[in-house]
C-alpha positions as CSV (number, residue, x, y, z in Angstrom):
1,X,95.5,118.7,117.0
2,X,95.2,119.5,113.3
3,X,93.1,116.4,111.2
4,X,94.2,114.9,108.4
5,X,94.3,116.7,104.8
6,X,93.5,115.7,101.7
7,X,94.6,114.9,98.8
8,X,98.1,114.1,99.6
9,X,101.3,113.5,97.7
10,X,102.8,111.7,101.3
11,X,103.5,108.0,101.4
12,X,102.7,105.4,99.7
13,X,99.8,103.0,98.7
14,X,100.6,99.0,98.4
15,X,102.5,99.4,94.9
16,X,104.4,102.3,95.9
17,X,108.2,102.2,96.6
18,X,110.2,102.9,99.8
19,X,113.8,105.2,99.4
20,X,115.9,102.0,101.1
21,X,118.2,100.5,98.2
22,X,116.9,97.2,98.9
23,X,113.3,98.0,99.0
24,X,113.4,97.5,95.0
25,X,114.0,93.5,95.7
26,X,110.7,93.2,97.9
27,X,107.8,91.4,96.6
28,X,104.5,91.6,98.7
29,X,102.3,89.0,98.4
30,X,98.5,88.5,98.7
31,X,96.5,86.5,101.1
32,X,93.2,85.2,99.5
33,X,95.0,84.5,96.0
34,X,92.0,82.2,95.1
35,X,89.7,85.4,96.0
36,X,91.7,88.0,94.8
37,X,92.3,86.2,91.3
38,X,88.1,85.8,91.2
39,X,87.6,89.6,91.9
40,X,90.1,90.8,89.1
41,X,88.7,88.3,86.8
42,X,84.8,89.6,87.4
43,X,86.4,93.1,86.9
44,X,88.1,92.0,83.4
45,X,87.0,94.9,80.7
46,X,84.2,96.2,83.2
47,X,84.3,100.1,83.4
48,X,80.8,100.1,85.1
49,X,82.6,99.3,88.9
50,X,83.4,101.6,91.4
51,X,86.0,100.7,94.0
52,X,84.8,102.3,96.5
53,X,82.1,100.0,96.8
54,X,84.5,98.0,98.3
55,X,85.5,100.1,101.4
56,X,81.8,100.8,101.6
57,X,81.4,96.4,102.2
58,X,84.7,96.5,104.4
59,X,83.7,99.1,106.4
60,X,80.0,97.0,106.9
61,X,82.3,93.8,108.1
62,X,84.7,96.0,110.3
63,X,81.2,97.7,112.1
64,X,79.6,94.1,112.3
65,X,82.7,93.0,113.9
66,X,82.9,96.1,116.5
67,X,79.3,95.3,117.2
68,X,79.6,91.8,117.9
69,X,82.2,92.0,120.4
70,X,80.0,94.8,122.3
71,X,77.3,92.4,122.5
72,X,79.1,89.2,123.6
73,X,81.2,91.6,126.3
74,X,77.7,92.6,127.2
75,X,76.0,89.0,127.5
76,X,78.7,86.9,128.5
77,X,81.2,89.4,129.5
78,X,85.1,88.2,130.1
79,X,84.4,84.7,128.9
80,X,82.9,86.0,126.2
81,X,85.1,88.4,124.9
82,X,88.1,86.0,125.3
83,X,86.6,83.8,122.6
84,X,86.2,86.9,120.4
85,X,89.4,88.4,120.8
86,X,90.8,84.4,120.0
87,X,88.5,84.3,116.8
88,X,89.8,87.5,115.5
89,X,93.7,86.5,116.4
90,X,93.2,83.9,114.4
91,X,91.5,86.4,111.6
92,X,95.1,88.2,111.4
93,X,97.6,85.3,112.0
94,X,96.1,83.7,108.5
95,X,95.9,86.6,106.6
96,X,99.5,87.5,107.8
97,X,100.8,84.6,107.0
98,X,98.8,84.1,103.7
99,X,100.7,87.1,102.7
100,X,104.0,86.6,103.9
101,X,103.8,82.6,102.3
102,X,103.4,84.8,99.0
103,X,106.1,87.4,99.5
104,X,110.1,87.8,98.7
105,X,112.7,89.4,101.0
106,X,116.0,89.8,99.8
107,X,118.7,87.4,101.9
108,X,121.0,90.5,102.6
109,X,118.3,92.2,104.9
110,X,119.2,93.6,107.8
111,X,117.0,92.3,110.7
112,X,115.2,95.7,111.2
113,X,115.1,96.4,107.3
114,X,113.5,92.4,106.9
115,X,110.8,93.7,110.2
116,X,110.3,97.5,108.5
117,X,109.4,96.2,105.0
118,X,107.0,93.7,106.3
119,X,105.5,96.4,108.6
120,X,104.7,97.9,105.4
121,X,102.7,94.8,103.6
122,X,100.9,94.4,106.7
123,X,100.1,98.4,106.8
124,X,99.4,98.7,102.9
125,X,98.1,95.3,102.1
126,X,96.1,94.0,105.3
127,X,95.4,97.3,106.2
128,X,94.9,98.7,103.1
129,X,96.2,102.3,104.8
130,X,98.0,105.6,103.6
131,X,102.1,104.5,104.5
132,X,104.8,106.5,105.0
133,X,107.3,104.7,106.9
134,X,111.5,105.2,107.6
135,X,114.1,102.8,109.6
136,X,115.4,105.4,112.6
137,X,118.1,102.7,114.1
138,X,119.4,98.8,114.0
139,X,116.7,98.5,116.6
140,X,113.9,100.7,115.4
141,X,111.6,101.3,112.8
142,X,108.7,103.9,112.7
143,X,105.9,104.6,110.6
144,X,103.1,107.3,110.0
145,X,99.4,106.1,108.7
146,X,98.2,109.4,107.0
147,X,94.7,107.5,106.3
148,X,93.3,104.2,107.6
149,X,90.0,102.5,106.3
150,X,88.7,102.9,109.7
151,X,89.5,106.9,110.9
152,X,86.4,108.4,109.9
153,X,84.0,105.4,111.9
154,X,85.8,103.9,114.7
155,X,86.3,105.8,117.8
156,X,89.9,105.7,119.8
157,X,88.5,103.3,121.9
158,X,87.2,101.2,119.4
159,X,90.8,100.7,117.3
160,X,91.0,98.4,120.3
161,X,89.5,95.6,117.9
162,X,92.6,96.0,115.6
163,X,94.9,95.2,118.4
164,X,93.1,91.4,118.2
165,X,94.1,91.2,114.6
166,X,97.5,92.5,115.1
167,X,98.4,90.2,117.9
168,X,97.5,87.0,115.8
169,X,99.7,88.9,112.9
170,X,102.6,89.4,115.2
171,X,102.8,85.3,116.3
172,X,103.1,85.5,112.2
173,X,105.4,87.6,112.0
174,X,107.3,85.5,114.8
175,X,107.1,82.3,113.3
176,X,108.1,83.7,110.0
177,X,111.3,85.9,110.9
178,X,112.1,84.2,114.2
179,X,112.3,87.8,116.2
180,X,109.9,89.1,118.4
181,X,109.3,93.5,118.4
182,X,107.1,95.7,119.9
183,X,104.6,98.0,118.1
184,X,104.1,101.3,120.1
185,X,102.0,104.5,119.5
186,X,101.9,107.9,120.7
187,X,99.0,109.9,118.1
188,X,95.9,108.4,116.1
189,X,93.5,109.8,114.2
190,X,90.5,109.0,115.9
191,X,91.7,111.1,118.4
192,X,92.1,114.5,116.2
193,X,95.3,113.9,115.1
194,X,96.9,114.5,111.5
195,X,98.2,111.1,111.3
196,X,99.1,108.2,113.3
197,X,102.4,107.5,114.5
198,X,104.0,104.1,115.2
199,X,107.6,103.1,116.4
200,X,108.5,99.3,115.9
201,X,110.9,98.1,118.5
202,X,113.0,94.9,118.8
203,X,111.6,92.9,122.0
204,X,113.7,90.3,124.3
205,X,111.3,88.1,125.3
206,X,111.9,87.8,129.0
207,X,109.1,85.5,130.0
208,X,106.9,87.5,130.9
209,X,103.5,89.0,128.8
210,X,104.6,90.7,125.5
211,X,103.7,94.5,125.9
212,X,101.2,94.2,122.9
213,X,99.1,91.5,124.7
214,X,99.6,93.3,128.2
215,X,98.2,96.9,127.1
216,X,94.9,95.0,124.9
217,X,94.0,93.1,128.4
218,X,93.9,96.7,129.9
219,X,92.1,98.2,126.9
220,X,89.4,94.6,127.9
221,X,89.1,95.0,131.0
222,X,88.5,98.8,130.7
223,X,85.6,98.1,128.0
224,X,83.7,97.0,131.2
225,X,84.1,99.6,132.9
226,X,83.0,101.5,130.1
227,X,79.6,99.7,130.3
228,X,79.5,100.2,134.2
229,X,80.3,104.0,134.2
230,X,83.4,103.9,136.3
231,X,85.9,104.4,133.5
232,X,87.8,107.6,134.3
233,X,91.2,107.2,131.2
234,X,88.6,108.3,128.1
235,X,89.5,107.1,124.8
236,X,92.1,104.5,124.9
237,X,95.6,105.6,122.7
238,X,96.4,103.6,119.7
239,X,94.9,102.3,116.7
240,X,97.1,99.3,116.6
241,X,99.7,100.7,119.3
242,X,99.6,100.8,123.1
């Protein structure tokens, strides 16, 4: 599969604007105010900072977080990483909700158009990624990444630690809109592809365990296998997907 290239006039960055007619009266918001307000103040009339300074510190936190749950899987193995994977739902419900407490959606939304345009904030905002999304029917939504702060340092498997921070941001999501959907994925980056692809589906809760959930306890249980040698699937598919 052919790797991403760059630079790229494709998609769209946090401030950017989507084709849909009601896109214009969307306002994302911004967890952290009280931080983010600090940073833009200590960067008032400075022309001596670099941003990328920035993804050079985030990408530090994301490997510190990688490397912690490998250890705790490794010392105290399922109980363990059950209270890591609880710690970093908790991560992405409050940021996700932080942001959506500070955003606007227009009342005449459809439902998919209300889930597709916060699927953006999430993608842009919390994820800081490379967007180009599109709304394929009432009951789907898909989306490309065509760069993600962690492509060129996370393996495949390893995008399993964003799944933990996008299940606490779906109950967000949940609470917010009062609709449950499905994130799926079918290409990623890590695994040589030129972008990853995502389709967002409308999900009846039956009861049972929401396909999200289902396909990170696979990816877990998997990770020990990994450390015992008996994995045979490779890299696991999906950055944030299943």
């Amino acid at each position: 599969m052919a790797k991403p290239q760059y630079p790229t006039r494709e998609g769209i960055w946090s401030k950017g604007q989507r084709a849909e007619k009601t896109y214009p009266g969307v306002k994302l918001g911004l967890p952290y105010r009280e931080a983010v307000d600090s940073l833009r103040g200590a960067l008032r009339d400075r022309d001596d900072f670099d941003p990328a300074v920035l993804f050079v510190w985030g990408t530090m936190q994301a490997t510190g977080v990688l490397n912690i749950l490998k250890a705790v899987e490794e010392e105290f193995g399922e109980r363990g990483q059950s209270v890591v994977r609880r710690a970093i739902n908790k991560a992405g419900y409050e940021a996700c909700q932080q942001f959506l407490d500070h955003s606007e959606f227009p009342e005449e939304l459809s439902d998919m158009e209300l889930i597709s345009f916060i699927v953006t904030g999430i993608n842009t905002i919390l994820y800081a990624s490379l967007e180009k999304p599109w709304i394929t029917s009432d009951d789907r939504c898909e989306f490309d990444i065509l760069w993600c702060p962690h492509q060129d340092r996370y393996t495949a498997f390893d995008c399993r630690v964003q799944r933990y921070f996008v299940e606490g941001m779906l109950r967000a999501c949940e609470d917010f809109t009062g609709k449950k959907f499905h994130p799926e994925v079918d290409k990623i980056i890590p695994r040589g592809a030129d972008r990853c692809h995502f389709s967002v589906d409308r999900w009846e809760d039956d009861g049972g365990t929401h396909p999200w959930d289902k396909y990170s306890e696979e990816l877990a249980r998997r990770a020990f296998d990994k450390m015992k040698g008996t994995d045979k699937k490779g890299a696991a598919s999906g950055t944030r997907g299943s």
